[in-house]
N, CA and C atoms as an extended XYZ file, in Angstrom:
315
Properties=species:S:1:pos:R:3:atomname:S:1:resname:S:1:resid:I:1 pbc="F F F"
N        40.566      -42.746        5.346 N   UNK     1
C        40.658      -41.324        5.561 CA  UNK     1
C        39.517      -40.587        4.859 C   UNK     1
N        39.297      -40.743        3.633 N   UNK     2
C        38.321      -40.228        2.854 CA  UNK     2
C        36.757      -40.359        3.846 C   UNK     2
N        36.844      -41.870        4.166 N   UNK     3
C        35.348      -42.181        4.477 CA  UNK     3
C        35.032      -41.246        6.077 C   UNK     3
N        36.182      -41.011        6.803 N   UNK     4
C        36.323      -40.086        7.472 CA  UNK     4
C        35.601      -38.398        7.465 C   UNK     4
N        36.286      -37.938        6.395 N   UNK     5
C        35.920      -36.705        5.978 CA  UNK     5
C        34.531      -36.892        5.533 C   UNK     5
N        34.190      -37.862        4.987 N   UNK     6
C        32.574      -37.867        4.246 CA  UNK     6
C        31.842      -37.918        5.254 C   UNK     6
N        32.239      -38.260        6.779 N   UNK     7
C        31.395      -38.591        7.554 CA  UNK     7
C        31.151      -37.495        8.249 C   UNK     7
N        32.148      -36.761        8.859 N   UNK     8
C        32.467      -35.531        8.874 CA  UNK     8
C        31.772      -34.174        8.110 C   UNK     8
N        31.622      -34.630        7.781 N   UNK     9
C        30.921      -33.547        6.199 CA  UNK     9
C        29.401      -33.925        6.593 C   UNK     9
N        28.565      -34.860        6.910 N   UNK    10
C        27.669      -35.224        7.217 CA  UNK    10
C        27.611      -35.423        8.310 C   UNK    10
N        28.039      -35.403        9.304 N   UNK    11
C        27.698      -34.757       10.476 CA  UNK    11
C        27.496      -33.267       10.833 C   UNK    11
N        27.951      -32.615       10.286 N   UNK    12
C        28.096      -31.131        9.762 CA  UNK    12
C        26.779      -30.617        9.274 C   UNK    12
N        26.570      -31.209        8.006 N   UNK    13
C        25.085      -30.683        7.371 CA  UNK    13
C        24.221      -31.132        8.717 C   UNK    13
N        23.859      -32.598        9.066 N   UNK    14
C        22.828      -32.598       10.159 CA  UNK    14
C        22.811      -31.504       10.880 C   UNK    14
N        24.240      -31.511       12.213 N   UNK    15
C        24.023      -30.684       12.966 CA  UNK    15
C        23.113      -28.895       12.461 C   UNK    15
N        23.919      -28.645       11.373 N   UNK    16
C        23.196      -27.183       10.369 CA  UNK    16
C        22.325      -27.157        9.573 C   UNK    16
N        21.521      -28.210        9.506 N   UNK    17
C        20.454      -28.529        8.805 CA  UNK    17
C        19.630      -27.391        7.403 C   UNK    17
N        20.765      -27.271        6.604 N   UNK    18
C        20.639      -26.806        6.061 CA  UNK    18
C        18.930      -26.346        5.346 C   UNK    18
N        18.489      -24.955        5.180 N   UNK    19
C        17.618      -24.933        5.036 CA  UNK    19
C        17.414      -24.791        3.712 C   UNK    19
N        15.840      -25.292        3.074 N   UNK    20
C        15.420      -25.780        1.985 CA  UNK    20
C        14.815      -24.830        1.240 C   UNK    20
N        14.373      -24.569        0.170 N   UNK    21
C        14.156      -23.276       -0.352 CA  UNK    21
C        12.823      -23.564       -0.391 C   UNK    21
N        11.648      -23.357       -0.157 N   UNK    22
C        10.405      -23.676        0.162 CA  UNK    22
C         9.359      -23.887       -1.097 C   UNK    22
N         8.756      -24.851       -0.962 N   UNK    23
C         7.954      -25.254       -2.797 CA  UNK    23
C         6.775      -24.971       -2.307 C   UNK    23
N         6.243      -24.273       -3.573 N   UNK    24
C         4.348      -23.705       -3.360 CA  UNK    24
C         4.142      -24.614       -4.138 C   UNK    24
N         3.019      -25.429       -3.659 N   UNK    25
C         2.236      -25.749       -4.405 CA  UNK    25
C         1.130      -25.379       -5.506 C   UNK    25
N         0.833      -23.476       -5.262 N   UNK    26
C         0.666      -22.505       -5.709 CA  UNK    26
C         0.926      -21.758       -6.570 C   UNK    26
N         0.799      -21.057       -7.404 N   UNK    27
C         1.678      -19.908       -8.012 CA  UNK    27
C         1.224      -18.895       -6.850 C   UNK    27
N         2.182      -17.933       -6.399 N   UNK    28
C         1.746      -16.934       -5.464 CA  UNK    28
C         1.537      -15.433       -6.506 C   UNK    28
N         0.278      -15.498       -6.526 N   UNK    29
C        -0.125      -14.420       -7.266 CA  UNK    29
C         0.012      -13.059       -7.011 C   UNK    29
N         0.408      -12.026       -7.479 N   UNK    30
C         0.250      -10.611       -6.924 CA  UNK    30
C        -0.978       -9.974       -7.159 C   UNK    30
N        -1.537       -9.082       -6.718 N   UNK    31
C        -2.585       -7.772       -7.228 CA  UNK    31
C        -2.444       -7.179       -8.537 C   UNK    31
N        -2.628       -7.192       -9.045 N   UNK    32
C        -2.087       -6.343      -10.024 CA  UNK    32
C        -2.726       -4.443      -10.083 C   UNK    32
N        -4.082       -4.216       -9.336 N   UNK    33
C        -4.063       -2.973       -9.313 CA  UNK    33
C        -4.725       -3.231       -7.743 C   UNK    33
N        -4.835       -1.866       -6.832 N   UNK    34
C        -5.595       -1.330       -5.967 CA  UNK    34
C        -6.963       -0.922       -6.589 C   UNK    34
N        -8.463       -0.935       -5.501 N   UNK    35
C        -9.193       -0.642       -6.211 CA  UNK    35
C        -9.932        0.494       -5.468 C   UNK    35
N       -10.872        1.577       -5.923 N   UNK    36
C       -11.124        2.843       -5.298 CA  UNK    36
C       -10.824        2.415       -3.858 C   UNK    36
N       -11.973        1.613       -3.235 N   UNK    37
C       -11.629        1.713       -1.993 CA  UNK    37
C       -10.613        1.419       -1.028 C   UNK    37
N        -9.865        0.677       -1.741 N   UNK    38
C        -8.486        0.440       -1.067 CA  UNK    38
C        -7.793        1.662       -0.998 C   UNK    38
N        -8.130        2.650       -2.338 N   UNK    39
C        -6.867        3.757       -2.524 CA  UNK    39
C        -8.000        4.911       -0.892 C   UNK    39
N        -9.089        5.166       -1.373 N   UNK    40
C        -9.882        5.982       -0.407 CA  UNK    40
C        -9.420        5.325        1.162 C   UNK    40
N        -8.891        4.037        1.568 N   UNK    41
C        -8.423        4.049        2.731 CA  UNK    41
C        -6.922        4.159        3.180 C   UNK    41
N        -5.907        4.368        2.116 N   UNK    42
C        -4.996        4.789        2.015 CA  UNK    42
C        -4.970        6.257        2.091 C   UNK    42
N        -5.712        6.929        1.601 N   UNK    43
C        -6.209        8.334        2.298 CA  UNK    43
C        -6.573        8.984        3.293 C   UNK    43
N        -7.717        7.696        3.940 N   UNK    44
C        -8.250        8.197        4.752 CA  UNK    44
C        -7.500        8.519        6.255 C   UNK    44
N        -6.569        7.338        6.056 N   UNK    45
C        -5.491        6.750        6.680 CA  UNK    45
C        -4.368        8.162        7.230 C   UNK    45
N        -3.800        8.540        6.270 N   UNK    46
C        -2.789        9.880        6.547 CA  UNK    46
C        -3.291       10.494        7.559 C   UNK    46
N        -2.494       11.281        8.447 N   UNK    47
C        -1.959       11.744        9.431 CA  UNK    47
C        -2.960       12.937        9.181 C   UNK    47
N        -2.620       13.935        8.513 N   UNK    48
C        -2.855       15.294        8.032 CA  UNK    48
C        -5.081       14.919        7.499 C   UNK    48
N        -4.802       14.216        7.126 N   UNK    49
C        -6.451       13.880        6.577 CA  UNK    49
C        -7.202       13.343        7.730 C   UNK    49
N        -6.828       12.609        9.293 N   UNK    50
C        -7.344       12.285        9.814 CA  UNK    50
C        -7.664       13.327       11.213 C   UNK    50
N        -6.587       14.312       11.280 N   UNK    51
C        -6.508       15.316       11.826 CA  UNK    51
C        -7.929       16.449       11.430 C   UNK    51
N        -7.666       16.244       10.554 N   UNK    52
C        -8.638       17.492        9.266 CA  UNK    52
C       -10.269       17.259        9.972 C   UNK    52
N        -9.942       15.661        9.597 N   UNK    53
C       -11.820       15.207       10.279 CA  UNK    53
C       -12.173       15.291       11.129 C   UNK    53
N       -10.845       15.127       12.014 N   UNK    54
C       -11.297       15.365       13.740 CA  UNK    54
C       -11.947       17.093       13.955 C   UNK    54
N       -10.850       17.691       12.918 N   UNK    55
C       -11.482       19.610       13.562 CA  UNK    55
C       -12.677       19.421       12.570 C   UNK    55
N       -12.848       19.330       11.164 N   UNK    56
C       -13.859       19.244       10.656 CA  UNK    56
C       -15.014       18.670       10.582 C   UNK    56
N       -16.213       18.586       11.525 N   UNK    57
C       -16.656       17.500       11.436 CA  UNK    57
C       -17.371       17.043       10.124 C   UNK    57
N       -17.917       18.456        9.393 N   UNK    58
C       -18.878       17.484        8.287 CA  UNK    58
C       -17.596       17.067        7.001 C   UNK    58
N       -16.533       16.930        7.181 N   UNK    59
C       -15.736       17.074        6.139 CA  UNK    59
C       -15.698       15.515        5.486 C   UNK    59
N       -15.103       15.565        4.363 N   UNK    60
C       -15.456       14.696        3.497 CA  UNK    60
C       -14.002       14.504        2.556 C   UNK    60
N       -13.951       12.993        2.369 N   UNK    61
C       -13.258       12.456        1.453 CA  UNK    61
C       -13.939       11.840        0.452 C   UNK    61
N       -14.308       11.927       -1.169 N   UNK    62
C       -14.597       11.540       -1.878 CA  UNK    62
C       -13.979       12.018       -3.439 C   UNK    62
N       -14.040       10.438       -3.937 N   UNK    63
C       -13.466       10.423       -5.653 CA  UNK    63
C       -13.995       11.106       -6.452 C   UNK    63
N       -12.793       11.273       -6.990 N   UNK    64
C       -13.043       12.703       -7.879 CA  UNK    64
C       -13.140       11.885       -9.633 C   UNK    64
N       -11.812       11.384      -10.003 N   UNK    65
C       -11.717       10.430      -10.826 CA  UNK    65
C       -10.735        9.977      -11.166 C   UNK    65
N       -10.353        9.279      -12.236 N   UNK    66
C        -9.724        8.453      -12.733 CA  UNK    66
C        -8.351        9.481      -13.580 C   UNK    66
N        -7.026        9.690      -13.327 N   UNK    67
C        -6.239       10.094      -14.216 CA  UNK    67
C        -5.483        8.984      -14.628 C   UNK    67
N        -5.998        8.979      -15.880 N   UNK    68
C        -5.334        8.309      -16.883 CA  UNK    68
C        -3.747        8.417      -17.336 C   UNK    68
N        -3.660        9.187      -17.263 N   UNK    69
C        -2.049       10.203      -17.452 CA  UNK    69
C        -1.214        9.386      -16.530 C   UNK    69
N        -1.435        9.107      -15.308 N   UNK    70
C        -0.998        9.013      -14.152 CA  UNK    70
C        -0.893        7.377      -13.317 C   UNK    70
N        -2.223        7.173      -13.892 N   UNK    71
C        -2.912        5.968      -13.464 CA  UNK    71
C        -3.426        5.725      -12.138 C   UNK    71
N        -3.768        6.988      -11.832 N   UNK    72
C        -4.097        7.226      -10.589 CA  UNK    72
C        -5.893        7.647       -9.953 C   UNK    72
N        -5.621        7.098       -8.952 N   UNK    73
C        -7.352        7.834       -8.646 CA  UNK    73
C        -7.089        9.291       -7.837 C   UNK    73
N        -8.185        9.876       -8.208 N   UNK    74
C        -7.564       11.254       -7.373 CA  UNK    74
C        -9.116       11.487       -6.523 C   UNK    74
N        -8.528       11.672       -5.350 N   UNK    75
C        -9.504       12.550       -4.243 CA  UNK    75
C        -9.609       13.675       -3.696 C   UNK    75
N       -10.390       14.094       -3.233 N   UNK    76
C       -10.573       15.465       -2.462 CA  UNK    76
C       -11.124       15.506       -1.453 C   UNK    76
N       -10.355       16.007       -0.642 N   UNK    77
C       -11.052       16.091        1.063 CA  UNK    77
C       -11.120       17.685        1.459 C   UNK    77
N       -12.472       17.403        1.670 N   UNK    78
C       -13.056       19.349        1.712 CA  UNK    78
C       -14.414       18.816        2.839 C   UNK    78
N       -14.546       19.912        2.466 N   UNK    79
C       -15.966       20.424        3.748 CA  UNK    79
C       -16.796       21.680        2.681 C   UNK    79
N       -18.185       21.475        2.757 N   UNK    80
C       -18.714       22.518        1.969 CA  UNK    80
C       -19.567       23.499        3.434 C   UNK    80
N       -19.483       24.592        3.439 N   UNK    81
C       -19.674       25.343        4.364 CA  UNK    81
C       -20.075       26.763        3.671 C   UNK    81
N       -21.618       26.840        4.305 N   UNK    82
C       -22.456       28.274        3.593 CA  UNK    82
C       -22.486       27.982        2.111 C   UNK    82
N       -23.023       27.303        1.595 N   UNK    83
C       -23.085       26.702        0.389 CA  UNK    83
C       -21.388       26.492       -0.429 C   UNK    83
N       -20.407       26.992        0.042 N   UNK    84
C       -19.021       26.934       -0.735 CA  UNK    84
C       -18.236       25.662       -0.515 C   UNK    84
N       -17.577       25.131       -1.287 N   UNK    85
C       -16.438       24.083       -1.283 CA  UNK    85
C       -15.906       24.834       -0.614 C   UNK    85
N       -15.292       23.747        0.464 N   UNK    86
C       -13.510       24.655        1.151 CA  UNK    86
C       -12.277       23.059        1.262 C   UNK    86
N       -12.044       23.533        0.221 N   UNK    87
C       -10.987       22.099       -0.416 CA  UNK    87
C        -9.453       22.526        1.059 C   UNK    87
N        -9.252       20.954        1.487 N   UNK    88
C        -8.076       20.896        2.297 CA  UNK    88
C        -7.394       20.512        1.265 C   UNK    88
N        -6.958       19.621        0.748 N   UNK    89
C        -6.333       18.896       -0.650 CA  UNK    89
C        -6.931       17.818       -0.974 C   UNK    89
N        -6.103       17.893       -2.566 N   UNK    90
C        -6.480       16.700       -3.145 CA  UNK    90
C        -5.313       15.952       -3.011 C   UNK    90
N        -5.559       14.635       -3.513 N   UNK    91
C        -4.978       13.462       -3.472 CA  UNK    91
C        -4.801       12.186       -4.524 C   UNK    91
N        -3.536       12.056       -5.097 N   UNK    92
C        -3.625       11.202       -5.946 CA  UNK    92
C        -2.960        9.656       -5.433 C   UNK    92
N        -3.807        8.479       -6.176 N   UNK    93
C        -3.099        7.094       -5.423 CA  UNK    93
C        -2.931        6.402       -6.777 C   UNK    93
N        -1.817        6.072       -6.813 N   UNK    94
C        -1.504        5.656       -8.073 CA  UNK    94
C        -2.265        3.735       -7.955 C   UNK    94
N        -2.830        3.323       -9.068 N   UNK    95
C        -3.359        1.934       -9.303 CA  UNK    95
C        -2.968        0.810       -9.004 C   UNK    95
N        -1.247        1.061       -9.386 N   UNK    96
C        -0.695       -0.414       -9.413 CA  UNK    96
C        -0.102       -0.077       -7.976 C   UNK    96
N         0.524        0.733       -7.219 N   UNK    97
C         1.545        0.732       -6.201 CA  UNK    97
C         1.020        1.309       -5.039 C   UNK    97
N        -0.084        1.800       -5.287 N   UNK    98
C        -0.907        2.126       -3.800 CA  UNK    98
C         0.068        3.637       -3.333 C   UNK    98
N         1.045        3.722       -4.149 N   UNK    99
C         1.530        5.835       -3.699 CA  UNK    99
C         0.839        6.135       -3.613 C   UNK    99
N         1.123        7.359       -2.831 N   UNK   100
C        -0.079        8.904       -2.929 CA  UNK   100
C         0.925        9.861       -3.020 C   UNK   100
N         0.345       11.261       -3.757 N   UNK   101
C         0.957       12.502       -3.483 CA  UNK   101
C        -0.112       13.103       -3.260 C   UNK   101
N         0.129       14.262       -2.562 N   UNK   102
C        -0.912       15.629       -2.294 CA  UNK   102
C        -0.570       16.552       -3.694 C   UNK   102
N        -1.804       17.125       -4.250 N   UNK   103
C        -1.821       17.585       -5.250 CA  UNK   103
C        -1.668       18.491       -4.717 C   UNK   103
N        -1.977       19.667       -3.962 N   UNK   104
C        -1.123       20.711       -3.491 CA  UNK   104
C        -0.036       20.273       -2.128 C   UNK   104
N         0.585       21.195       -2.571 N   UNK   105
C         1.984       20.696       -1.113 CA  UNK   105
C         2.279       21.109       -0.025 C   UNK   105
């Protein structure tokens, strides 16, 4: 009876072939930060910023700098027109997680 059930029991796993938890031969490493240009195409990227370029043509996305506070890179996408800045917003992308917020809202 026993040898029954054992057989049973193993016919079971075959048919469901239980799956295996998968071995790296690897360590699978993460990123540990984003770097300007990754964050500048995470920018460039948005909806609202790609819109902007289409009406604007000479307009411009470029780094502003480094907030430390924050850990973030911050950008600004403007257009200079008749010698004046005309700022659409800025933009912060945080280092390690690739966020953004709009510095104005």
């Amino acid at each position: 009876m026993i040898f029954i059930a054992a057989l049973a029991v193993l016919y079971w796993l075959y048919l469901h072939k239980i799956p295996k938890t998968p071995v790296y031969t690897q360590p699978v490493l993460q990123k540990e930060n984003i770097n300007e240009n990754e964050a500048l195409g995470i920018i460039a990227k948005q909806n609202e910023v790609v819109n902007y370029l289409k009406k604007v043509p000479n307009g411009e996305i470029t780094f502003d700098h480094i907030d430390e506070e924050t850990n973030s890179y911050i950008f600004q996408v403007f257009e200079v027109k008749d010698g004046h800045t005309n700022t659409f917003n800025w933009y912060a992308v945080n280092k390690e997680s690739g966020k953004f917020k709009h510095m104005f809202p």
